[in-house]
C-alpha positions in Angstrom: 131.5 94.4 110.7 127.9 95.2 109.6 127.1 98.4 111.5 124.4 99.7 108.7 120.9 98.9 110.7 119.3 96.4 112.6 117.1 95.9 109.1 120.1 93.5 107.8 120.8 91.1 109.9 119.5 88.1 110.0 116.2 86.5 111.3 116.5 84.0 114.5 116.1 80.5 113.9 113.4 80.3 116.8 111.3 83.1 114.9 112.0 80.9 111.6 111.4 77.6 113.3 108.0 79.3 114.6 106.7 80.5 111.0 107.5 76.8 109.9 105.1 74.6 112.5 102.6 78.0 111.7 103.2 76.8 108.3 102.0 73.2 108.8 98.3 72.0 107.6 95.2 74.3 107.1 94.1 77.2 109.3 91.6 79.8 108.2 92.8 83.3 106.5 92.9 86.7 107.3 93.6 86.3 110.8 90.7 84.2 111.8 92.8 81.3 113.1 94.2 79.9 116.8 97.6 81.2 116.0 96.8 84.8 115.6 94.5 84.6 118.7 96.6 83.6 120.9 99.3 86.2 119.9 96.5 89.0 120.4 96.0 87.7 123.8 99.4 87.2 124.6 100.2 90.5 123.6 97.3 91.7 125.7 98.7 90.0 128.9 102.6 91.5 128.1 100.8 95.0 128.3 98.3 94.3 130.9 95.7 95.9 128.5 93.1 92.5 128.7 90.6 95.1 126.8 93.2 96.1 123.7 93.4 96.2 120.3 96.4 93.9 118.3 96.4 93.8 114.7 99.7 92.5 112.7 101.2 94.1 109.7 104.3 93.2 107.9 106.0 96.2 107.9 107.1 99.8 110.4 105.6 102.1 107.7 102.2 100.2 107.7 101.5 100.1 111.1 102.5 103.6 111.9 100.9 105.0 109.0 97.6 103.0 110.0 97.5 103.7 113.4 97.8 107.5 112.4 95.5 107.4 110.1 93.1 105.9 112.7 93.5 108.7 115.3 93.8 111.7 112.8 91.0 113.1 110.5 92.1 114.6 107.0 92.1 118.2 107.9 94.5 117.7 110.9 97.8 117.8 111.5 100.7 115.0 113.0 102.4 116.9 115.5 106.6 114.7 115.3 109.9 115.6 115.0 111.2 116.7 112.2 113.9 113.6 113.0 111.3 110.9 113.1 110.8 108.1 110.6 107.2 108.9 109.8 108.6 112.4 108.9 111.8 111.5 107.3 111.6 107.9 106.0 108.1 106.8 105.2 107.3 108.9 101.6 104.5 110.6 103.0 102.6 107.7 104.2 100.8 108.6 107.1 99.3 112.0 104.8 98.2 108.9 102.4 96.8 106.5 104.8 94.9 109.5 106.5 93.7 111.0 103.4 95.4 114.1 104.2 96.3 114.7 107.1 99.7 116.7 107.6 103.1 116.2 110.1 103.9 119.1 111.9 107.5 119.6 113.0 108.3 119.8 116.7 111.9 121.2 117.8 113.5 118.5 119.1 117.5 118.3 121.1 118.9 114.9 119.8 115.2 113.5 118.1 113.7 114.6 121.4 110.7 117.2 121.8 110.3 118.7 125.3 106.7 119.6 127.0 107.8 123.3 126.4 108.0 122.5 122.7 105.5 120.8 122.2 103.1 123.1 123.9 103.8 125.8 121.8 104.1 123.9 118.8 100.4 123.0 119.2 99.2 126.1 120.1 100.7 127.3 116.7 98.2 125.4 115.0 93.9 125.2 114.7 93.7 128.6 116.1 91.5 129.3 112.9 89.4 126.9 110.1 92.0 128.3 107.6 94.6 125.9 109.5 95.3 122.5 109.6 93.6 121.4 113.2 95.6 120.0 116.1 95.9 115.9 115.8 97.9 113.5 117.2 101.1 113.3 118.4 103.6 111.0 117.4 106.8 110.1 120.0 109.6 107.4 119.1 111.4 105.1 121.3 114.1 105.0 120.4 114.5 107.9 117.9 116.2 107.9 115.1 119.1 109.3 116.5 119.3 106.7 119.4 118.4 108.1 122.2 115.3 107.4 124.7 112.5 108.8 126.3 112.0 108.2 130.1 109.0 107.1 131.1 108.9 110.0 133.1 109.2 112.3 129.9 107.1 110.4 128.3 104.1 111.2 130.8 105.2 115.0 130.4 104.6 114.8 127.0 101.7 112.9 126.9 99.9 115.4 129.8 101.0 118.3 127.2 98.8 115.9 124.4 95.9 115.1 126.8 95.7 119.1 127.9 94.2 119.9 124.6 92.4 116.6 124.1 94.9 114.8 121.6 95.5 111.0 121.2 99.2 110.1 121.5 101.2 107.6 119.1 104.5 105.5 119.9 106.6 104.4 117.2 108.0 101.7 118.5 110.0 100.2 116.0 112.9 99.4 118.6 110.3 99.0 121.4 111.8 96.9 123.0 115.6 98.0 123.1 113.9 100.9 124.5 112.3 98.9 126.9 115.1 97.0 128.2 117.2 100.0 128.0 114.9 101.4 130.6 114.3 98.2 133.2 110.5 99.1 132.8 107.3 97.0 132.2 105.5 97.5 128.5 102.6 99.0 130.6 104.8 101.5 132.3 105.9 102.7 129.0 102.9 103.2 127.2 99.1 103.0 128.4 100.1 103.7 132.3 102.2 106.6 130.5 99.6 108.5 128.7 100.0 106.6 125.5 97.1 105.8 123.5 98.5 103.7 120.5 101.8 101.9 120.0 103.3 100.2 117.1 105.3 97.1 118.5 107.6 96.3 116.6 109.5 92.9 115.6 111.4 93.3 112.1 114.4 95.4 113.2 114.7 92.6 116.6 114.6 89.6 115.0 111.7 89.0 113.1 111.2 88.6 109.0 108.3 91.2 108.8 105.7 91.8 111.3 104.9 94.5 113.4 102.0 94.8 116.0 99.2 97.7 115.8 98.3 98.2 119.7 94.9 100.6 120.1 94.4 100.6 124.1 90.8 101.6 123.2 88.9 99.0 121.6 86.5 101.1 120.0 89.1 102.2 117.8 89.7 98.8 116.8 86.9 98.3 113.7 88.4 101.4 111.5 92.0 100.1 112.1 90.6 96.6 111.0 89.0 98.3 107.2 92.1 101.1 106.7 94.5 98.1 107.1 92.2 96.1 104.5 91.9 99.0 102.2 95.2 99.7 102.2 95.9 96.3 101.0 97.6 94.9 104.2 95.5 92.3 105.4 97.4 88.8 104.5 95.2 85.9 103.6 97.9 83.5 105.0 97.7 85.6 108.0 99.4 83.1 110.0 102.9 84.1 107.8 102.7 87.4 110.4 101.1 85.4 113.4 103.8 82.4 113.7 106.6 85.3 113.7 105.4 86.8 116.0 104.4 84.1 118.2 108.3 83.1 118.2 109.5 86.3 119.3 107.0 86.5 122.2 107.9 82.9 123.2 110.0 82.4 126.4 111.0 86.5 126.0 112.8 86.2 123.2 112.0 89.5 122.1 113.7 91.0 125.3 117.2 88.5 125.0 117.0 89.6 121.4 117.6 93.5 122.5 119.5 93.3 125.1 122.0 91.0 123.0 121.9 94.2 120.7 122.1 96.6 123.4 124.9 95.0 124.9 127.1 95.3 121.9 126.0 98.5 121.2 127.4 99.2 124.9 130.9 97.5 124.4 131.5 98.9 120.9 130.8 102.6 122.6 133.3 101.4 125.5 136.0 100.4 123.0 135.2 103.7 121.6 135.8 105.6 125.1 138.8 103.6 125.6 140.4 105.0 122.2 139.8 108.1 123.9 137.2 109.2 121.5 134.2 109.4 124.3 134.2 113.4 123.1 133.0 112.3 119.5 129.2 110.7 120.5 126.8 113.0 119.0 124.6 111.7 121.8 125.2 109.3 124.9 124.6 105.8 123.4 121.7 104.7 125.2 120.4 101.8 123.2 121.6 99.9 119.7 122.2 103.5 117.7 125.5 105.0 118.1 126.0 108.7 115.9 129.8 109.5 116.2 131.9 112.2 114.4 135.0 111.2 113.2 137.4 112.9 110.8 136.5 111.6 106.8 140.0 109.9 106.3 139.1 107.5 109.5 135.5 106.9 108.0 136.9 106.1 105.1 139.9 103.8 106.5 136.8 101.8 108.4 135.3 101.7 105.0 138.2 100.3 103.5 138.8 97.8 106.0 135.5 96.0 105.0 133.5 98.2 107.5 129.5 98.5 106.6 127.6 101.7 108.3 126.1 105.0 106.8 128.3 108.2 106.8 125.2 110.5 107.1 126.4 114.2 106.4 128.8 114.0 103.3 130.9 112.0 100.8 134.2 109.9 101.6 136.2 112.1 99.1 137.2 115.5 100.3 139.2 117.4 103.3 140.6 114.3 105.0 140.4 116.3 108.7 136.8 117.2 108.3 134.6 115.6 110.2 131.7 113.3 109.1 128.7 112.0 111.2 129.0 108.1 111.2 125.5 106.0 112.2 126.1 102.9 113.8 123.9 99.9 114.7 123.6 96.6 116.3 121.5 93.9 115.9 120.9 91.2 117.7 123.2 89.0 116.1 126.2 91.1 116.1 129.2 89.4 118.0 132.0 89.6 120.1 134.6 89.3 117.6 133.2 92.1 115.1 133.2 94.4 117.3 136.4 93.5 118.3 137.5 93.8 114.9 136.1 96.9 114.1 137.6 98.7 117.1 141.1 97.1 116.1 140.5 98.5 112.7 139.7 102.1 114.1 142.0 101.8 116.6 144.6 101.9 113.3 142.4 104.6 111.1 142.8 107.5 114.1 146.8 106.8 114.4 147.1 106.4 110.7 
């Protein structure tokens, strides 16, 4: 019953059997090998973007904190959510990477900005040389809160970007839960959308640690290429990245991967409706992230019970009937039967 985050589960055999024959003999380092090129092209053809930039990183952080860094100068700011992961989870990394450069909070409803929003968030900013300038904007899908952005609000957004000439970002650490969340094509939910950059990512789907920076203009690509060796994250075994990822593009198994997690995501927030406790989704489950509010003495009977997920807004001792938020996520190798089990178990903790 490991509902903490898609970070802990494990990594598929196919992705490990992949890094394994990528392990086998000599190839050339720092990405100069067969193995890495045929990723980049293969990601190429999954976009339909023949003319893009892939690079591979090991981690989230790094290839959103590269890619901003890339499309920002030092005296501008990231205009995010206050919600988002470069904001909230990455120690200041993309001001690091971009020597400087600062995130500028966007309301958001759920980890969602609006047009409106962002509009006049931006307009708040470069109006003088005393300000940070306007730089670009950073979207995630799916947020940190677990919900999506259409493609069709993601075009909205990105006209609101392109209206006062600014490059647009998308964290994509659950890309593609998003994507099959959606039904759409890669293309339709980036480059054909209005997005500029995209970090594809693999670690929270599967993966042991590799993430993909996309630029969808190449001329970007040779200061991506020196920020992501300065900053100490090209590999010399480059292939460690390049055979991971080369198993989770293989046969799809990226997309089977998230919909396995999206679909018991969707019957663990159908046991919960069936409990009667539809009412207590902090937002409609739409991928892998479910945020529920429960009362603390059923969090902490879940607890108990051998239960694993992050209680979000306060301790497990206290006012039993208060209510707690509760974060819950699948991965692709959650089952049948734990989710079975951990509705049985709060099944007991609201009569109890």
């Amino acid at each position: 019953m490991h509902f903490a985050s898609d970070n802990a589960g494990p990594a598929h055999p196919a992705i490990l059997e992949a890094l394994t024959a990528a392990n086998e003999g000599y190839l050339m380092g720092y990405g100069n090998d067969d193995i890495t090129r045929g990723v980049q092209d293969r990601i190429r053809e999954i976009f339909e973007a023949p003319r893009a930039a892939v690079h591979l990183v090991s981690t989230g952080t790094a290839a959103n904190a590269l890619l901003l860094a890339t499309l920002s100068q030092p005296w501008e700011t990231v205009f995010c959510t206050q919600v988002s992961h470069i904001s909230d989870d990455e120690a200041n990394a993309v001001e690091a990477a971009s020597g400087g450069a600062s995130l500028t909070h966007v309301p958001h409803s759920h980890a969602k900005m609006t047009p409106e929003a962002l509009a006049e968030t931006i307009e708040s900013r470069g109006r003088m040389v005393h300000s940070p300038q306007r730089g670009p904007v950073s979207i995630t899908s799916v947020t940190e809160r677990g919900t999506i952005y259409s493609t069709e609000e993601l075009s909205a957004l990105t006209d609101v970007a392109k209206a006062y000439g600014l490059p647009v970002h998308l964290d994509g650490a659950r890309f593609a839960n998003a994507l099959v969340a959606l039904g759409c094509t890669p293309a339709e939910m980036t480059w054909k959308a209005g997005i500029d950059a995209v970090s594809f990512g693999g670690t929270k789907n599967g993966c042991l640690a590799v993430e993909a920076c996309i630029l969808f203009d190449p001329d970007k690509s040779r200061e991506l290429e020196m920020r992501r060796k300065r900053a100490g994250h090209l590999f010399s075994k480059h292939r460690t990245l390049a055979g991971q990822m080369q198993g989770y593009l293989a046969d799809d198994l990226w997309l089977g991967l998230a919909g396995r997690a999206n679909g018991a995501a969707a019957a663990l927030a159908e046991g919960i409706r069936a409990l009667g406790l539809g009412e207590s989704f902090v937002a409609e489950p739409q991928a892998n992230i479910l945020y529920v509010r429960w009362p603390r003495r059923v969090h902490a009977a879940l607890i108990e019970a051998g239960a694993t997920y992050y209680v979000t807004d306060g301790p497990l001792e206290g006012d039993r009937e208060a209510q707690l938020t509760g974060r819950l996520v699948c991965d692709w190798s959650m089952t049948e039967e734990a989710v079975e089990t951990f509705l049985g178990h709060l099944r007991g903790a609201v009569r109890g």
